[in-house]
C-alpha angles and dihedrals in degrees: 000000000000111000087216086085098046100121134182088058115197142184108238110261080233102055118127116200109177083064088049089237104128132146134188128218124208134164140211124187104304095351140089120211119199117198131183109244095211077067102074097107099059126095096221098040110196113243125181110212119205126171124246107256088039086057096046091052084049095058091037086060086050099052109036095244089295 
């Protein structure tokens, strides 16, 4: 997918800005893309595309299944 097309873009609940260390979630049908904030001002900004199931393991493992 191109992340081009990732939508609903928000900052991580987690995200701590005074220490510069923000990331941004957004989705696609079936996918999670994850961006650096600090990023914002470059053309081709990096995203790391992950599918769904992929990204909620991922959170699972995190959180301890909480």
């Amino acid at each position: 997918m191109d992340p081009q097309q990732l939508t609903g873009w928000h900052k991580s609940s987690h995200s701590h800005f005074e220490e510069n260390a923000c990331v941004e979630v957004g989705t696609g049908p079936g996918v999670v893309g994850v961006r650096d904030t600090k990023q914002a001002a470059l053309a081709a900004r990096p995203v790391l595309v992950y599918s769904a199931g992929a990204f909620a393991a991922f959170l699972a493992h995190l959180t301890g299944g909480r």
